[in-house]
C-alpha positions in Angstrom: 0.0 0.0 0.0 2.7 2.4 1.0 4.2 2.4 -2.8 0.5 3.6 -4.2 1.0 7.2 -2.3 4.4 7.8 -4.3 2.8 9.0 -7.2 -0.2 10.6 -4.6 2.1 13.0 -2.7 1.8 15.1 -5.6 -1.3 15.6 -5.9 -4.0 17.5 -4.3 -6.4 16.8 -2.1 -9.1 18.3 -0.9 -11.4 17.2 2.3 -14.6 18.4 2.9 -15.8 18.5 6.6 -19.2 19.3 7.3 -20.1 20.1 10.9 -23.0 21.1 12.8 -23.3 21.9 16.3 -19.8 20.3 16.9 -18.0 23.1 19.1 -17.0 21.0 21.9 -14.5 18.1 19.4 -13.8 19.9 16.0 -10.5 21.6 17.6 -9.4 17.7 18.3 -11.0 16.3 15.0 -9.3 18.8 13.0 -6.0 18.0 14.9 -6.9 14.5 14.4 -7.7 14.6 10.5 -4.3 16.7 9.7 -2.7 14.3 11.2 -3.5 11.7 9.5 -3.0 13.1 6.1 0.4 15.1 6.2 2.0 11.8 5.8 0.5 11.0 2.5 -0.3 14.7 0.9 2.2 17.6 0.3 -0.3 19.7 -0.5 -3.8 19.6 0.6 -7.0 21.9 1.7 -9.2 21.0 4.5 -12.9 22.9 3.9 -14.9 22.8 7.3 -18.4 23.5 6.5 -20.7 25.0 9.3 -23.8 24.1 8.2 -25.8 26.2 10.8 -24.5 25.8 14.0 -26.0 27.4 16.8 -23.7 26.2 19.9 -20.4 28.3 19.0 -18.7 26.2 16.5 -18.0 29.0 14.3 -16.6 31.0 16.8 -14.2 27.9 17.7 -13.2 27.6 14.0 -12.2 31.2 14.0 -9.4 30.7 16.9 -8.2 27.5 14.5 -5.1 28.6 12.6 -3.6 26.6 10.0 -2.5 27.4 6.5 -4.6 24.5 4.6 -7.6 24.9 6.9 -10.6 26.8 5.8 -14.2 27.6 7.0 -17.1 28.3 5.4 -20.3 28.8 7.7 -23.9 29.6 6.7 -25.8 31.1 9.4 -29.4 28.7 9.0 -28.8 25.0 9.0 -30.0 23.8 5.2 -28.8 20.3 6.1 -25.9 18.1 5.2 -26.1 18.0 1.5 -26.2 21.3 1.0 -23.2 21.9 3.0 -21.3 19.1 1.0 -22.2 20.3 -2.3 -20.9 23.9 -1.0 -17.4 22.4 -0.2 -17.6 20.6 -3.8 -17.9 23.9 -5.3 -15.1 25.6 -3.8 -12.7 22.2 -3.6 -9.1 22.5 -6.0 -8.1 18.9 -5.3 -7.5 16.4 -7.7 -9.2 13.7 -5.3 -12.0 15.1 -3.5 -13.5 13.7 -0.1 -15.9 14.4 2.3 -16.3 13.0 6.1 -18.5 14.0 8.6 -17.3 16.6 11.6 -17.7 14.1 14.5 -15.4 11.7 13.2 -17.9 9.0 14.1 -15.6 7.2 11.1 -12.0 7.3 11.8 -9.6 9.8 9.3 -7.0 7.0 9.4 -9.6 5.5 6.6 -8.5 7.9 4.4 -5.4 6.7 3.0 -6.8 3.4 2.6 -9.6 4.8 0.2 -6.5 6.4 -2.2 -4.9 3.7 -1.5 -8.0 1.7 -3.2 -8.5 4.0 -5.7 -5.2 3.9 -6.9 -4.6 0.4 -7.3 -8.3 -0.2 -8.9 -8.6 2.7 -10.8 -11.8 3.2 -9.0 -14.2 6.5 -10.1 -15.1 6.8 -6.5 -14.3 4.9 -3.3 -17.4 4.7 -0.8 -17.5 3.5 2.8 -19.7 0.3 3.1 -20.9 -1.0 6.6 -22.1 -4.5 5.1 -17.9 -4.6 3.7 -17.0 -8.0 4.9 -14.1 -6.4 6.6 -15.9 -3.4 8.1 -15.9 -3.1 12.0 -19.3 -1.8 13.0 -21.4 -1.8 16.0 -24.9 -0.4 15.1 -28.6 -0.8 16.7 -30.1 -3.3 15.0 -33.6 -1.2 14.0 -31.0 1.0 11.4 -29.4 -2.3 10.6 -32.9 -4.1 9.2 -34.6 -0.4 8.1 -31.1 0.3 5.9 -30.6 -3.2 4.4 -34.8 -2.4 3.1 -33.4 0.2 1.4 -30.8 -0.4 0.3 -32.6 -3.3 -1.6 -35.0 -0.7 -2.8 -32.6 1.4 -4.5 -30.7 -1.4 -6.1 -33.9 -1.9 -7.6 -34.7 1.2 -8.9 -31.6 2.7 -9.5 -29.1 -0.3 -10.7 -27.1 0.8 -8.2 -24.3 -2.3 -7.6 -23.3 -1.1 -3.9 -24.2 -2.7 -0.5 -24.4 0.7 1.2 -25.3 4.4 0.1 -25.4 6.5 3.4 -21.9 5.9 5.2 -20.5 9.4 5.1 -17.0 8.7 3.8 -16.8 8.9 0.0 -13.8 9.8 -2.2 -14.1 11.1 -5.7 -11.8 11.7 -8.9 -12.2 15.5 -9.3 -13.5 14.6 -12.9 -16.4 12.8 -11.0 -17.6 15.9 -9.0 -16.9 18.3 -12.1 -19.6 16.4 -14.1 -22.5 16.3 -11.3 -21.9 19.5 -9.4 -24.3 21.6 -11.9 -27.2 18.6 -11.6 -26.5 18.4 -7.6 -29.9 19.9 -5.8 -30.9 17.5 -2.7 -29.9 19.2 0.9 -31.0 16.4 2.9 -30.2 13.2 3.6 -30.6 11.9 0.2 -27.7 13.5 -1.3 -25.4 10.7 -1.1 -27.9 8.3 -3.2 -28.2 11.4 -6.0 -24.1 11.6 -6.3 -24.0 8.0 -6.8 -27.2 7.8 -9.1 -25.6 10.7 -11.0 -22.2 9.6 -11.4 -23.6 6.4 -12.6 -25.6 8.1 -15.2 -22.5 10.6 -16.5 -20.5 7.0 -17.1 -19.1 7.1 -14.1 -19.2 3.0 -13.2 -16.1 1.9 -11.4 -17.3 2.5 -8.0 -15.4 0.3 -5.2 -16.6 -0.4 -1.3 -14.4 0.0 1.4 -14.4 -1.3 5.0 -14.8 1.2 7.7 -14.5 1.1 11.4 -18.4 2.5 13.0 -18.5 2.6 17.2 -22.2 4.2 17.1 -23.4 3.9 20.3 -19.8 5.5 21.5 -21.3 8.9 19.9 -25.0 8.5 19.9 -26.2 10.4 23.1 -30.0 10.4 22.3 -32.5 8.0 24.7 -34.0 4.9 23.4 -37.0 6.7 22.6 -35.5 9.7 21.0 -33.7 7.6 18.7 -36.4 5.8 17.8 -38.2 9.3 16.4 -34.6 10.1 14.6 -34.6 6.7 12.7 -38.6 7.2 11.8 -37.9 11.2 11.5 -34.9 10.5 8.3 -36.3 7.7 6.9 -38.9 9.5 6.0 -37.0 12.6 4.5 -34.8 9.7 3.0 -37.5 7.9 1.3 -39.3 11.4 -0.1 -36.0 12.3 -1.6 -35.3 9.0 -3.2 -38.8 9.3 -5.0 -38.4 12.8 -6.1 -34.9 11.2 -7.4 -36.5 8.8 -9.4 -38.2 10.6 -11.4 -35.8 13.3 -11.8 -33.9 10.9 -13.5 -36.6 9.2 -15.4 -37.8 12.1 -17.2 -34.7 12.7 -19.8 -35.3 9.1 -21.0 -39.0 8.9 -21.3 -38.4 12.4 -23.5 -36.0 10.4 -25.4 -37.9 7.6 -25.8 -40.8 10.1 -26.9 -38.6 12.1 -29.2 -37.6 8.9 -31.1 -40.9 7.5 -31.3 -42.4 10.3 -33.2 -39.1 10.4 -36.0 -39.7 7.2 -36.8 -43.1 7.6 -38.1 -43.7 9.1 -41.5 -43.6 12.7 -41.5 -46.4 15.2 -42.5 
């Protein structure tokens, strides 16, 4: 693995961090994520996205000083897409990557993912939590309400990964170039619409990776708050995957349309 980041060190990378609400860790998680790609990257940008906060994460950021560190905030919380789509926008890397702020998914993933896509070529690199190598310990009502849909959008979308939502995905640069202008979902459907779109721009070679998930080590909601969470962005999930649908339908029923009127004889 270690000869794959020869030809890496020169390149760029750019990390996109969105945060909300996250004052009390993203001082450590920021020291923790520069850390663990100095090794690998002479040159690389860290974008932290605020999407929102409202406990003084801003503020925090502000006091952070560091050359390849920078902060974008917004001032009303338009959710997590949105702020991932922001960082997209103003990313210069050749290998683009987003985690989320809490770090809920260890950094030292990272090089592993380049590593991947190196080696395989790979359009994007995605963390999977069925990968049989994956470490995760997750309640078991997210395990069977995520492997439903995860069926569903195989079916719909011919999508031919295991896992959607685990917020630690790596792109090419040429990837997020070619979806950025189509990108609209702020929720928590946005990862399925970068995959479905980079699928339909060509974009195939998409590889799985394991990754290393201690939920309950971060989740500090009650049994019953969590259970109104789950119910709360399935819902959002499932109404942005239908809106999806046929957003993407509608070009090829018009081509289907368009070429069914040439062929007849004309007036």
């Amino acid at each position: 693995m270690i000869d794959l980041f020869t030809p890496l060190k020169s390149s760029r990378l750019s990390v996109i961090v969105p945060v909300f609400n996250e004052a009390q860790n993203i001082l450590k998680n920021l020291d923790l994520l520069i850390s663990e790609i100095e090794p690998y990257f002479l040159t690389y940008e860290i974008l932290v996205v605020s999407d929102g906060s409202t406990d003084g994460t801003h503020q925090v950021l502000q006091r952070f000083e560091h050359p390849n560190v920078r902060t974008i905030a917004f001032t009303r919380n338009k959710g997590k897409g949105h702020a991932v789509r922001e960082g997209f926008k103003e990313a210069q890397g050749d290998y683009i990557l987003f985690i989320d702020g809490g770090m809920e998914l260890h950094p030292r993933d990272i090089r592993v993912f380049l590593g991947l896509m190196e080696l395989y070529r790979a359009d994007i690199v995605i963390g999977s939590k069925r990968h049989p190598q994956s470490q995760v310990e997750y309640p078991v009502l997210r395990r069977i309400l995520s492997s439903i849909y995860q069926l569903l959008i195989r079916k719909v979308f011919d999508l031919n990964v295991t896992d959607t939502q685990v917020g630690l995905k790596l792109f090419r640069k040429s990837v997020i170039d070619a979806i950025l202008p189509e990108l609209t979902i702020d929720r928590y459907g946005f990862d399925l619409e970068i995959l479905a779109l980079a699928r339909s721009k060509g974009f195939r070679l998409v590889l799985e990776a394991p990754i290393r998930l201690e939920y309950f080590n971060h989740n500090t909601r009650s049994p019953l708050l969590e259970l109104v969470h789950v119910f709360k962005v399935g819902s959002i999930i499932l109404m942005d995957t239908y809106r999806l649908a046929r957003r993407l339908r509608v070009p090829v029923k018009a081509q289907i349309t368009s070429q069914g009127r040439g062929s007849g004889n004309s007036p």
